[in-house]
C-alpha positions, 0 to 999 in steps of 0.5 A, a space after each residue: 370487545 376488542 383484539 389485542 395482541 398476545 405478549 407472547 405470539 402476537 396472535 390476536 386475542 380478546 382483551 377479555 380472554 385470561 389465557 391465549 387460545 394459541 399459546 396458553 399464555 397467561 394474559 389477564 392476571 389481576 391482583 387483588 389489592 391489598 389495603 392495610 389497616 392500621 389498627 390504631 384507626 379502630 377501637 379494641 371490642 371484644 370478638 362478640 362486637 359488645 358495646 362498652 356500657 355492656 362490657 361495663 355492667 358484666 365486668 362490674 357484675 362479675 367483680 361484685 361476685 368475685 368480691 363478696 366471694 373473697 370477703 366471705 372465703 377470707 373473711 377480711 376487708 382485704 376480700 374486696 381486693 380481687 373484685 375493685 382489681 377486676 372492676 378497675 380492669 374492666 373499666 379501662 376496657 370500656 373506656 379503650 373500646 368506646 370510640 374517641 371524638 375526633 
């Protein structure tokens, strides 16, 4: 421990000492330093952390699902639209969530 002087009083204070016991002088303020992170520098995942293959497979589940609902409610081929759009989305997800090889 060593004795500094206080910017304000010049009494003598310890350099470990926040406020200056003569004075009240804020001695000691340090900053938490900020860091930026460029999000660009990490991949898009969901708020649950889900690796993309699982992302992958639950899209494409539900995307059956939704297909073959249409297909029975629109009782056309045009039914599968819905689903391939979903299935399509789902795997641009996958695809911007895995990690590129540097």
């Amino acid at each position: 421990m060593t004795l500094i002087k206080c910017p304000e009083c010049n009494h003598e204070i310890s350099n470990k000492a926040n406020v200056c016991p003569n004075c009240g002088f804020v001695v000691n303020t340090k900053k938490p330093k900020m860091v930026r992170i460029d999000p660009r520098d990490r991949p898009i995942s969901s708020a649950a952390g889900l690796e993309p293959a699982v992302i992958f497979i639950m899209g494409s589940a539900i995307a059956v699902v939704i297909g073959l609902g249409a297909v029975v409610v629109f009782q056309s081929a045009w039914g599968l639209l819905p689903g391939f759009i979903i299935w399509m989305i789902t795997w641009y997800y996958s695809l911007k969530a895995t990690p590129s090889l540097k």
